[in-house]
C-alpha positions in Angstrom: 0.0 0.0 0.0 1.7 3.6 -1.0 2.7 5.5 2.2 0.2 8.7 2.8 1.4 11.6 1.5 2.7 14.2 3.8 0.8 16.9 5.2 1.0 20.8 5.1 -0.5 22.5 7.2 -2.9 25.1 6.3 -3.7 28.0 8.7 -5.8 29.9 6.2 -9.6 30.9 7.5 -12.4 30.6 5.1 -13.1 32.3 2.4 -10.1 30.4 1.2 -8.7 27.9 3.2 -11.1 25.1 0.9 -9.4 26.4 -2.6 -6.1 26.4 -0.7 -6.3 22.4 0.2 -7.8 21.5 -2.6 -4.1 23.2 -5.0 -2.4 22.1 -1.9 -3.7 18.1 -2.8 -3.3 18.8 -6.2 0.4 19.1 -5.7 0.6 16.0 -4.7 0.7 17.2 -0.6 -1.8 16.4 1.7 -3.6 19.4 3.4 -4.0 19.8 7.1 -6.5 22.4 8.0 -5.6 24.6 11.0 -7.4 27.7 10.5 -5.9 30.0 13.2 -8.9 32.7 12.9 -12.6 32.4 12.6 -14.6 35.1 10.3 -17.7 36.3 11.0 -19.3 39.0 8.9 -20.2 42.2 10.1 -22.3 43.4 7.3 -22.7 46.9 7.2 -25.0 49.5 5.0 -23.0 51.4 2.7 -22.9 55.3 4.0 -25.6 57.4 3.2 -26.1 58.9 -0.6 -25.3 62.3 1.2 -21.9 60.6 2.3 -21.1 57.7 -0.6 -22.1 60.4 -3.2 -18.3 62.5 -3.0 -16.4 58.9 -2.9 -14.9 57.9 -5.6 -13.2 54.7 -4.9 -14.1 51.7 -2.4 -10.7 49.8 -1.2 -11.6 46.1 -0.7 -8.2 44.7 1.4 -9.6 40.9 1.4 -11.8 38.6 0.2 -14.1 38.3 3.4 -14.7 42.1 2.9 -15.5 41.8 -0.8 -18.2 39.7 1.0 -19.6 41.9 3.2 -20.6 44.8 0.9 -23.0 45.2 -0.9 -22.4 45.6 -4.9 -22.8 49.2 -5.6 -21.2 51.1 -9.5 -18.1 53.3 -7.4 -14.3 51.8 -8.9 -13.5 49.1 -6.6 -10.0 48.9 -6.0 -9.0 45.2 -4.1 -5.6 44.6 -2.4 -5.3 41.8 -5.2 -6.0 39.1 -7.9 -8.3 37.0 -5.2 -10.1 39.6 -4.2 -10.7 41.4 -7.2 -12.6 38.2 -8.4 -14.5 37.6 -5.7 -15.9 41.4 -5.9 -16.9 40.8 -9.5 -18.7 37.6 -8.9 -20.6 39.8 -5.8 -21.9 41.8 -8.5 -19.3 45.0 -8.4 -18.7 46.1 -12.2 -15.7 48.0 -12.1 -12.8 46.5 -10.0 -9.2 46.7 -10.5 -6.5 44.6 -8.6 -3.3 45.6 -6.4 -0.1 43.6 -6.6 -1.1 41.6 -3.1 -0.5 43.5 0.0 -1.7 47.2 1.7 1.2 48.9 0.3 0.6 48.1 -3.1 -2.8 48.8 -2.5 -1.7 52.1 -1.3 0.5 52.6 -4.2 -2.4 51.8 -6.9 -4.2 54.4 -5.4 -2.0 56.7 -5.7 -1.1 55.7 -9.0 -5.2 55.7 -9.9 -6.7 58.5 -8.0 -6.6 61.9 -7.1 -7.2 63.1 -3.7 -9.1 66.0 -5.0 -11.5 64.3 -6.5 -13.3 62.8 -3.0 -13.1 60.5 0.0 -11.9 56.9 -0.1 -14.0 54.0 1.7 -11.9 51.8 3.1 -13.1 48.3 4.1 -11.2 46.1 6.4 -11.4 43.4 9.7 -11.7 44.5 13.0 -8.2 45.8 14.2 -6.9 45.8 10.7 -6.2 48.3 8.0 -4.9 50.7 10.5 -1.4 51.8 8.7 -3.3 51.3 5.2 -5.4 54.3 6.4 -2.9 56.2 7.8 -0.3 55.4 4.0 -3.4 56.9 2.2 -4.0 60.5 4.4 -0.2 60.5 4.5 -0.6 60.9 0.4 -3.7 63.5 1.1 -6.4 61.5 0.6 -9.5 61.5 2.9 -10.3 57.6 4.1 -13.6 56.8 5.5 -13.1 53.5 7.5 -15.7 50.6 7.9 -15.7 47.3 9.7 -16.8 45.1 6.9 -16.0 41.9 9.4 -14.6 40.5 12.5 -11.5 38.0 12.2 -10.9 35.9 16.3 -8.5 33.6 17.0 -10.0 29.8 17.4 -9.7 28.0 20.4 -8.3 25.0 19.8 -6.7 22.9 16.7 -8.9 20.9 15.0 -8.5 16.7 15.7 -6.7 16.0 12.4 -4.1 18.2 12.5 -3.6 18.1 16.5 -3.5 14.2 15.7 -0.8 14.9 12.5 1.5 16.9 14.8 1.7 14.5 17.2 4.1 12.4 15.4 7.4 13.5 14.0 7.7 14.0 10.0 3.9 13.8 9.6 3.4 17.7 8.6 6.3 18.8 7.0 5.4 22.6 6.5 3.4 25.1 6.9 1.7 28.0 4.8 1.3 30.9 6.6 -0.9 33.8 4.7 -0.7 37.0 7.7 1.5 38.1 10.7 -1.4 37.9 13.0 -2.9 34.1 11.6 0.5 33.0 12.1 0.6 34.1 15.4 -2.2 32.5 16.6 -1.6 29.2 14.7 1.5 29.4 16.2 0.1 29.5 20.0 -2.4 27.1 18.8 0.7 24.6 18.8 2.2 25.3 21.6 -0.9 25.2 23.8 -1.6 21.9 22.2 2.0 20.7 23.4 3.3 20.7 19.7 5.9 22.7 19.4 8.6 20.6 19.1 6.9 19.0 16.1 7.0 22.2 14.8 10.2 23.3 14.6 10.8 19.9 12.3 8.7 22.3 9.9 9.8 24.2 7.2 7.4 27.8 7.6 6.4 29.2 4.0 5.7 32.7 4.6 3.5 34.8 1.6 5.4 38.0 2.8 8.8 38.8 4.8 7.0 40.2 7.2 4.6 37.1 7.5 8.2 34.9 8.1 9.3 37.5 10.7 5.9 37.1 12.6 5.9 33.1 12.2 9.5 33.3 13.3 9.5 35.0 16.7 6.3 33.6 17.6 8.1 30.2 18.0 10.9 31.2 19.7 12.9 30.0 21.2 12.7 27.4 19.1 13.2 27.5 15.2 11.8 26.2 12.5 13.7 24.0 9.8 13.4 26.5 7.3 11.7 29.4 6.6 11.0 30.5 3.0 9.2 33.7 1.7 7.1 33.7 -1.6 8.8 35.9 -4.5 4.9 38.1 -4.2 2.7 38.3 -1.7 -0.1 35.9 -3.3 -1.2 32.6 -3.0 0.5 31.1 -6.5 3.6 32.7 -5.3 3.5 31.2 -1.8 2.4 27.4 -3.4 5.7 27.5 -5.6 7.5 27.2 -2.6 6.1 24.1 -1.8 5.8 22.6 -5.2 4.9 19.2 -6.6 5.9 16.4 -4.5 
């Protein structure tokens, strides 16, 4: 009988965590899920015609708040590919897509926009999207800010992958998509006594500053390796892992 394959371990919430194992299987690996945070909408009304009618660009910075809103005609500009599609398939007509991350979100609109020509609405998670805000005034643009959902840390690993870590070789890496998931997957495992497991890992980071966060949240031990993705999106971050 062929040995199982090994196992990555996947820390992405949903939206996205399901398409993630799925490319992760089709590599040839098998996936682990280990979603370190829980989503839960917060839909919100848009602002009032008095309000949305100066605005002439909503920022989308993730899938979950492409979800949240509802479609309206203002240029929707999402923090990348991902995101961008999933606005269009809620119904948003006009939709253009950053290279990945907040600051090259920040740099489309600067690139796209005028801050003369009205406010930005900015939708993001609970406790994030702080320095995006701040990156767009600092470029003189007026950002109204809306909490389009909340993102908590879970409680406890689910039984597959707690059962996975528990022997040696089992998971041999894992993707890591934010600083703050990869923080609380990481305390995840060492409140479930894995640690040591873990640092037989190799950590595959989707940004540098994704890899420092994994990184000193498992000190003082270290992982195998850790690797960071050539761009901060998900194709990039699989093509570290490759086919097996």
């Amino acid at each position: 009988m062929a040995a199982e394959a090994p196992g990555v371990l996947i820390t992405r919430p949903e939206p996205g965590a399901a398409e993630t194992a799925r490319r992760v299987a089709a590599l040839g690996w098998r996936p682990v899920p280990a979603p370190a945070l829980v989503l839960a909408p917060r839909p919100v009304p848009l602002p009032p015609a008095r309000v949305l009618r100066p605005v002439q660009a909503l920022l989308l910075t993730s899938r979950a708040a492409a979800r949240a809103l509802p479609p309206t005609d203002i240029p929707v500009l999402a923090v990348g590919e991902a995101t961008a599609a999933e606005a269009r398939a809620r119904g948003f007509p006009r939709v253009e897509a950053a290279a990945g991350d907040a600051a090259a979100l920040a740099e489309h609109a600067a690139r796209r926009l005028d801050p003369a020509a009205g406010p930005l609405l900015l939708a993001v998670g609970e406790g994030y999207g702080a320095e995006l805000a701040a990156d767009l005034r600092a470029r003189g643009f007026r950002v109204i800010r809306r909490v389009a959902y909340v993102a908590r840390p879970a409680t406890t690993l689910p039984a597959e992958a707690s059962a996975a870590l528990q022997q040696d070789g089992e998971v041999v890496a894992a993707l890591f998509f934010s600083p703050r998931s990869a923080r609380c997957a990481i305390s995840l495992i060492k409140a479930s006594g894995h640690a040591a497991t873990a640092a037989g890992m190799e950590a595959l980071a989707i940004s540098p500053r994704v890899a420092e966060a994994a990184t000193r949240a498992l000190a003082p031990l270290a992982w195998r390796a850790v690797r960071v993705a050539d761009r901060p999106d998900q194709d990039a971050l699989l093509a570290l892992l490759g086919p097996r």
